[in-house]
Structures are given as structure tokens and as C-alpha cells.
C-alpha positions in Angstrom: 117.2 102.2 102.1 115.2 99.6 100.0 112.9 98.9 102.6 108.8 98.9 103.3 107.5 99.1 107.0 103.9 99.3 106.6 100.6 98.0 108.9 98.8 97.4 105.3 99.2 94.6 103.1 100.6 94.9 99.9 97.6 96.2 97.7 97.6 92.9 95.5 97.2 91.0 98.3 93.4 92.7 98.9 90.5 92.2 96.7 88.4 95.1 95.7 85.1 95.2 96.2 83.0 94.9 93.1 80.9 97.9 91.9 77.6 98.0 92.2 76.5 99.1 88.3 73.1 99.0 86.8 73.3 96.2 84.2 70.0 97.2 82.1 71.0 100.9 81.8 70.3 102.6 78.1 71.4 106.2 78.6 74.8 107.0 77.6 75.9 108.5 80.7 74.8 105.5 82.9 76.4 103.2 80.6 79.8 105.2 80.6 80.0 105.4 84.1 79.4 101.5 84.6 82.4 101.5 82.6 84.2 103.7 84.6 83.8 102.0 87.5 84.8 98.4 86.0 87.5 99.6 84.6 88.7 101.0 88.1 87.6 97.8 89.3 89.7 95.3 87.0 93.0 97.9 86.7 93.2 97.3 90.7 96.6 96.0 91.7 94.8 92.4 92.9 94.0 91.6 89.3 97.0 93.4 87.0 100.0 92.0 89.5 98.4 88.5 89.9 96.7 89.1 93.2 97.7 86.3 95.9 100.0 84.7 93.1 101.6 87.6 92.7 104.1 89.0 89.3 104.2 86.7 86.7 100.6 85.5 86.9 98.6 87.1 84.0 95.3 87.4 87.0 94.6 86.2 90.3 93.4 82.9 88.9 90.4 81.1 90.6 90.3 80.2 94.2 89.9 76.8 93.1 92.7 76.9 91.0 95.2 78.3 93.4 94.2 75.6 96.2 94.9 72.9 93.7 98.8 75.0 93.4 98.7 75.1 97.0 97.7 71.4 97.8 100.1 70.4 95.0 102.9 71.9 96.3 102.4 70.7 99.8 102.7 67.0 98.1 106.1 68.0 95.9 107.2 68.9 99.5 106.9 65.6 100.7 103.2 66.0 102.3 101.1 62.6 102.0 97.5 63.3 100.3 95.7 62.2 103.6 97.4 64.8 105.6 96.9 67.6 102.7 93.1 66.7 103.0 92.2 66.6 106.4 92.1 70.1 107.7 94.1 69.5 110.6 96.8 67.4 109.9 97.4 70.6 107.2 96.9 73.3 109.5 99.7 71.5 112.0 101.9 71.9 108.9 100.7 75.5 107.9 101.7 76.1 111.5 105.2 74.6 111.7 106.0 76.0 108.3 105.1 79.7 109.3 107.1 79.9 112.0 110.2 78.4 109.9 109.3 81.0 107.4 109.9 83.8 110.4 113.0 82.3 111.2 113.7 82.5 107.6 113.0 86.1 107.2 115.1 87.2 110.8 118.1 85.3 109.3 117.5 86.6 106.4 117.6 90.6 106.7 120.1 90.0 109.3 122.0 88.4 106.8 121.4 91.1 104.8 123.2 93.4 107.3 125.9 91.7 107.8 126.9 91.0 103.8 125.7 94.6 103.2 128.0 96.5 105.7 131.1 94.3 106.0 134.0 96.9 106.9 137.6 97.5 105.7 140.2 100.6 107.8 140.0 101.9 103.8 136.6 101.9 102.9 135.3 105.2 101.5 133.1 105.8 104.5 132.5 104.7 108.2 129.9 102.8 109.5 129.1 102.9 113.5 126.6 99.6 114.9 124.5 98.9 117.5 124.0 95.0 117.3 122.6 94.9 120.9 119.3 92.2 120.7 117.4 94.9 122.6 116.3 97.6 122.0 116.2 101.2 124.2 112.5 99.9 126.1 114.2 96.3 126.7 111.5 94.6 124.4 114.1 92.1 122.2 114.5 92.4 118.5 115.9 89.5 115.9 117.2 92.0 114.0 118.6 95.4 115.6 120.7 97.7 113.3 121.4 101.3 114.0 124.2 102.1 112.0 125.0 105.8 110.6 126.9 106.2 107.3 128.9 108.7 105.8 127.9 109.6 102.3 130.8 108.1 99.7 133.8 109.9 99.4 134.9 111.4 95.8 137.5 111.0 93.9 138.2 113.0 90.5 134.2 112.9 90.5 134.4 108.9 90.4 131.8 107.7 93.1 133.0 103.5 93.9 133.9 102.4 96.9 137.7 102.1 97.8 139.7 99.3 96.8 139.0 97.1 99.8 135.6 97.9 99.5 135.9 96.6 95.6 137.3 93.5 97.2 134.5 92.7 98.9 131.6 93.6 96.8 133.5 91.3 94.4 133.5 88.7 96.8 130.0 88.3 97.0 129.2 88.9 93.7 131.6 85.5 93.0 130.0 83.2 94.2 129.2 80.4 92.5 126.6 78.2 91.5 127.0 75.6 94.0 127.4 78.3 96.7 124.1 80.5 95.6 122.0 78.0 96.4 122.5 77.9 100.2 122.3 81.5 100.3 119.5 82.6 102.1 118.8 85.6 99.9 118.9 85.5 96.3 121.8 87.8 94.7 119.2 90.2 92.9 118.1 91.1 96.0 121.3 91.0 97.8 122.8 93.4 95.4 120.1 95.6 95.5 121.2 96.5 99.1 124.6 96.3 98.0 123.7 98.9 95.1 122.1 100.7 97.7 125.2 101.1 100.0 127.5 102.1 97.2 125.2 104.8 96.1 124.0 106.1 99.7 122.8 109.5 100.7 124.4 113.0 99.6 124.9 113.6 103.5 125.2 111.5 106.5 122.3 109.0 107.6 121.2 107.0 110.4 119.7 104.1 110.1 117.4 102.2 112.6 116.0 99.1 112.0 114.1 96.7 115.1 112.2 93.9 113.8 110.8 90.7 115.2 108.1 88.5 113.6 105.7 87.4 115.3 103.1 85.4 113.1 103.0 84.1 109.7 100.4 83.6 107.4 101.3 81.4 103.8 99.2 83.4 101.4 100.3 81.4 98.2 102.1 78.4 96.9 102.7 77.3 93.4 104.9 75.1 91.7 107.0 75.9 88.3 107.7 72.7 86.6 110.4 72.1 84.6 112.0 75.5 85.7 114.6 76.9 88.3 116.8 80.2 88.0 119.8 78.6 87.1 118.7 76.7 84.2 117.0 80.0 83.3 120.1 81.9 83.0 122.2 79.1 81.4 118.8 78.6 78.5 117.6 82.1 78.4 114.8 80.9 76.0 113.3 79.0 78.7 111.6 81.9 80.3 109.4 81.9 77.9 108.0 78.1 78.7 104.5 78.9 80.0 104.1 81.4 77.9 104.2 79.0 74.8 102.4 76.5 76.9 99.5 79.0 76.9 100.0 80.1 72.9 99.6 76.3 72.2 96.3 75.6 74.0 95.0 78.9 72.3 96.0 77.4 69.0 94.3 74.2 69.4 91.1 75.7 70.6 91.3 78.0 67.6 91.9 74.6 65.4 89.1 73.1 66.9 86.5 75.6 66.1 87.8 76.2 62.6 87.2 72.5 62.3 83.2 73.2 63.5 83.6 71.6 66.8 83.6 73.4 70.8 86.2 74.7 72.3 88.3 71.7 73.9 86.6 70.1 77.0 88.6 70.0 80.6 89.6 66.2 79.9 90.8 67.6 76.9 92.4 70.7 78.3 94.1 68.5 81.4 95.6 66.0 78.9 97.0 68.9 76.7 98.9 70.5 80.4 99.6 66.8 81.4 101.7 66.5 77.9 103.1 69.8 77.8 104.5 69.5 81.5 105.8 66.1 80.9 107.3 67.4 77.9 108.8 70.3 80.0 110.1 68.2 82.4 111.8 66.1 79.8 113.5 68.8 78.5 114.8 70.1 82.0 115.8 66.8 82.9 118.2 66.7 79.8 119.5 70.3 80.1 120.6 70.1 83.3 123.5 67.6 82.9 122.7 65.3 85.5 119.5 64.0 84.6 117.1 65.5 86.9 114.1 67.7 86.2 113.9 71.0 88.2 110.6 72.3 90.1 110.6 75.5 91.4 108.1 75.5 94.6 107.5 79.7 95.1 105.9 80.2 98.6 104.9 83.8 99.3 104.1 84.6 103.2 102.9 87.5 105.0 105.1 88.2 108.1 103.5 90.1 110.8 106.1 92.0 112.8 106.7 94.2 115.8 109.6 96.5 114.0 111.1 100.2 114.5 112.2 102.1 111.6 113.6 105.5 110.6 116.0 106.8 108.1 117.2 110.2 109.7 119.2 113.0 107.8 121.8 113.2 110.7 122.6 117.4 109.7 119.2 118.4 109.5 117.3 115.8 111.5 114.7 115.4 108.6 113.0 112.1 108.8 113.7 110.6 105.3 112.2 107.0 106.0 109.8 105.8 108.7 108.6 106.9 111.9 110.7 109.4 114.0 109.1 108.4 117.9 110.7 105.3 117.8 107.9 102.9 119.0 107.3 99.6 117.5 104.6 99.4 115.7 102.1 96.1 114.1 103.7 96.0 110.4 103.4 93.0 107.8 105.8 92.1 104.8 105.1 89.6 102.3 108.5 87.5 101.9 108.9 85.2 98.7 110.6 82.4 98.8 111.7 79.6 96.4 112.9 76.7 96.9 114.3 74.3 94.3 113.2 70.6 93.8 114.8 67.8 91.6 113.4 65.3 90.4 114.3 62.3 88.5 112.7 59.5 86.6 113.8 56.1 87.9 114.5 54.0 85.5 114.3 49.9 84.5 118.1 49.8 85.0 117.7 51.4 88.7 117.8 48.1 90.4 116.7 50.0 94.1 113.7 51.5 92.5 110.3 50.2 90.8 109.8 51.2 87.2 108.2 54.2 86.6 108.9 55.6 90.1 109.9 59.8 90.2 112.8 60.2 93.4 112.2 63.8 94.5 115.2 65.8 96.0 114.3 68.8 98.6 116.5 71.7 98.2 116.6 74.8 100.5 114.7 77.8 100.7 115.4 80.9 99.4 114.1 84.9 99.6 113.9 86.4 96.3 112.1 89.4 97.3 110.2 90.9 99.9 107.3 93.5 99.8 107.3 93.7 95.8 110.5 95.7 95.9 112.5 93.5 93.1 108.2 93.4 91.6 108.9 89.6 92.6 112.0 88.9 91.1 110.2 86.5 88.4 112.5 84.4 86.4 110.1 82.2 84.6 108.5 84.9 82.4 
């Protein structure tokens, strides 16, 4: 079962502490242990899976750098500057968008449940629930599965589902376009549970999942201009956007110092981004066949729940997953979620709007991945 129920943090999420090494040592030993130790220190999870940022950020970045992301997304989200600078105008809205996210997370894995184990008379095994909102000490759960599964029937050594069970997995995995986006889990990670049903354990298993959040911390937000998942898969060579964004401002600070001069300055740098975005968001705008740009706002949150969980080999009673007591215990997942923004130039012929003026459109937010398991489900490199 594709599913982490830890007290710790993700490892990425945690930055090492720096070794202490001797920076004026001569003997060879000395030196190659400094080197040792830095090299343990910079191959740590935080800086080779992009820290708070997470996969599909080369490093961690600066912290200065990911607050400007942060502040910037608040303001594609329809935050005013004033309230984004004053620190507690933005802690109200940290506040009221945490506990959304919990919401978002309960409906989400229940949601989960529910498209995962949708039964049929001829499906190839049975499936027995307990969707009761407590639990067996009367504390109450959001989400409360305890379902027990029999491991997939054969046929001629062919392992699928039966045909009403064909039915259904090929319901969901039709759904289309306009559908997807008010889907509160993306389909990656929806068929990885799906994947995870049709190939279940050799014997039968019980499954017990509690879970009820009970904070929320946003630990990153960051917008992807010019980018959503859709457009993605319909212009497969867009994934590889920032990448060339980066390969040009290495080629024009390599231009400027064969030409004898420094290494751009940050006007110049900021004016080279400022083009190259505008220029991305030109070219989303025109793809998309309806005129309007596509931003990508990814907003990755540590949920702290009170959860139960254990994966049991019924036969044996071997504890496969989890805990075997049965208590709650203090655990924390870090949920991504997307959400897609559009956003279209307004132009002189717009009588309702002034020239120049961007009209944003606020989509919905998605999960694409939880705890690392899809390694963030990264679309845009």
C-alpha cells in the first residue's frame, strides 16, 4: 500500500548541519577528510531533491529567493501587496489557507478510497469496510478504512481484474480534460493506488488506515509561468522551458566575458528572466487555443496528523506496514498541490478593460503527490 506514516519530515525538508572542517589544512589526510565530509554534506537529500522546493529544483535555492516565489504566488492568488507585506494580514492568510489545505488532504485520500475500491458482485476479489468516523477508542477520524482484500484471482496465469472490474478502472482512466481538472487528485497518483489494487498481495491483507489532520504548515510556494500539465502533454517539448531558460543566461554570460566584459549584472540578469517569461507566456497564451497564458502555482504543505496504520498479513499475522498496537500516533505528510491559473492579456479592442491590463482566472487545487512517493510528480522538467 503506497503509503508513508512517519513522525519525521521528509529528509529534504531538513537542512544538514554544516561540517566543521579545518580550512588551512596541508596534510593530505586532513584535506581528504574535509572532503569527505562536504561531500556528505552537499549529497544530503535537502540539496540533491531541491530542499523546501522540492523535485525539479536543481538546489534549495536561497531563502531570499524562495520568499520572493512565496510572496509572488500569494499575489497571482489574488493577495494585495499590502496584505503580503505586513506580517499579519499574511499570517491570517497562512492560517485560513492551512486549514483548507487539511480539508484538501481528508477529501483527498478519502477520495482516494473510494475511486480505489469501487466494487462489482464479479470482481476478482472481495473487499469488507469499516467506514464508521470513529475509531475503536471513540477519538473521530476524517478518514477511517479497514478494508481486507483477497489477493487477485488467476486465470490461465493472467493476473487483471474481472470484466466489471475492467469497466471501472476504464472509467476513471476516461476521463477527460475538462473533467481532470476538478479532480482532487491528479491521475498519476490516482492510478498509482489503482496500480496498487490490481497488483495486491500474494495472500490476504488487512488494511487499517485512521487519519485526521490537525495543523498545517505551507513549507513552499512557487509559480511556473507559462506552464500547466495539460499543455505539457499536448507540447511535450515544453518541459524543457526552464531548462533552456537557464542554457540561455549561461550563454550570454559566456558571450559577455568572451567579449572582455563581467559576468551580466542583476539589472541585466532580471531583464533577461523578465523577457524570457514574457516570451513564455506568449507562447502559452497562443498554444492553448483560447488565448490565455497558463501559471502553474505548486504549493507544498506539511500536514500534521493524528493517524493509525497497519498493513497485516491476515494468515500469518505478520505486520507488513505500520504499527501493530493500534494507537494513533503524531505523524506529518508533505501534500503537493497545484493549482492552475490563466491568464490573459487584455487588449485595446476589450472595451471593459484598460490597455495593458492582465485578467487572472483562479482554478482549483489539486494533489499531485504526497510524501515524495510519485518523487513529486514534476511535469515541467
Amino acid at each position: 500500500f503506497p503509503w508513508r506514516s512517519s513522525p519525521n519530515p521528509l529528509p529534504r525538508l531538513t537542512k544538514p548541519s554544516k561540517p566543521s572542517v579545518n580550512m588551512h589544512a596541508t596534510d593530505d589526510v586532513e584535506i581528504e577528510k574535509n572532503n569527505l565530509m562536504l561531500d556528505e554534506f552537499y549529497l544530503s537529500d535537502y540539496f540533491t531533491k531541491g530542499g523546501p522546493l522540492g523535485p525539479g529544483w536543481i538546489s534549495p535555492m536561497e531563502p531570499w529567493f524562495r520568499g520572493a516565489l512565496y510572496a509572488n504566488s500569494m499575489h497571482l492568488l489574488g493577495v494585495s501587496w499590502p496584505s503580503i507585506i505586513m506580517p499579519w494580514t499574511r499570517k491570517d492568510w497562512e492560517h485560513d489557507m492551512s486549514w483548507n489545505f487539511c480539508h484538501a488532504f481528508s477529501n483527498g485520500v478519502q477520495g482516494m478510497i473510494e475511486d480505489t475500491y469501487i466494487l462489482s458482485r464479479s470482481e476478482a476479489y472481495r473487499v469488507e469496510t469499516n467506514t464508521d468516523e470513529q475509531g475503536a477508542d471513540g477519538e473521530s477520524f476524517d478518514v477511517n478504512l479497514d478494508v481486507t482484500l483477497d489477493p487477485l484471482a488467476e486465470n490461465n496465469g493472467d493476473t487483471n481484474i474481472s470484466d466489471s472490474g475492467e469497466t471501472n478502472s476504464k472509467t476513471r482512466e476516461e476521463i477527460s480534460k475538462e473533467d481532470e481538472q476538478y479532480s482532487m487528485l491528479q491521475s498519476n497518483l490516482r492510478q498509482l493506488y489503482q496500480s496498487a489494487r490490481n497488483h495486491s498481495h500474494p495472500s490476504k491483507v488487512n488494511i487499517l488506515l485512521r487519519t485526521v489532520p490537525q495543523s498545517a504548515q505551507i513549507e513552499s510556494m512557487f509559480p511556473i509561468f507559462g506552464l500547466s500539465r495539460s499543455l505539457v502533454e499536448d507540447h511535450p517539448n515544453l518541459r524543457h522551458t526552464y531548462r533552456n531558460l537557464r542554457q540561455g543566461l549561461e550563454r550570454k554570460n559566456k558571450e559577455a566575458a568572451t567579449a572582455g566584459k563581467a559576468r551580466l549584472n542583476p539589472f541585466e540578469v532580471g531583464k533577461f528572466i523578465m523577457e524570457s517569461l514574457n516570451e513564455v507566456l506568449s507562447r502559452s497564451a497562443s498554444l492553448s487555443g483560447d488565448g490565455n497564458a497558463s501559471i502553474t502555482v505548486v504549493a507544498q504543505v506539511s500536514i500534521n496528523c493524528k493517524e493509525i496504520f497497519c498493513v497485516r498479513d491476515v494468515e500469518s499475522g505478520e505486520i507488513i506496514q505500520g504499527y501493530e498496537d493500534g494507537q494513533p500516533r503524531d505523524v506529518t505528510h508533505l501534500v503537493r498541490f497545484e493549482m492552475v491559473l490563466k491568464e490573459r492579456l487584455v487588449g485595446a479592442e476589450d472595451e471593459e478593460a484598460e490597455d495593458g491590463e492582465w485578467e487572472m482566472q483562479i482554478g482549483r487545487w489539486q494533489i499531485s503527490d504526497w510524501d515524495d512517493i510519485l518523487d513529486g510528480n514534476v511535469f515541467f522538467t
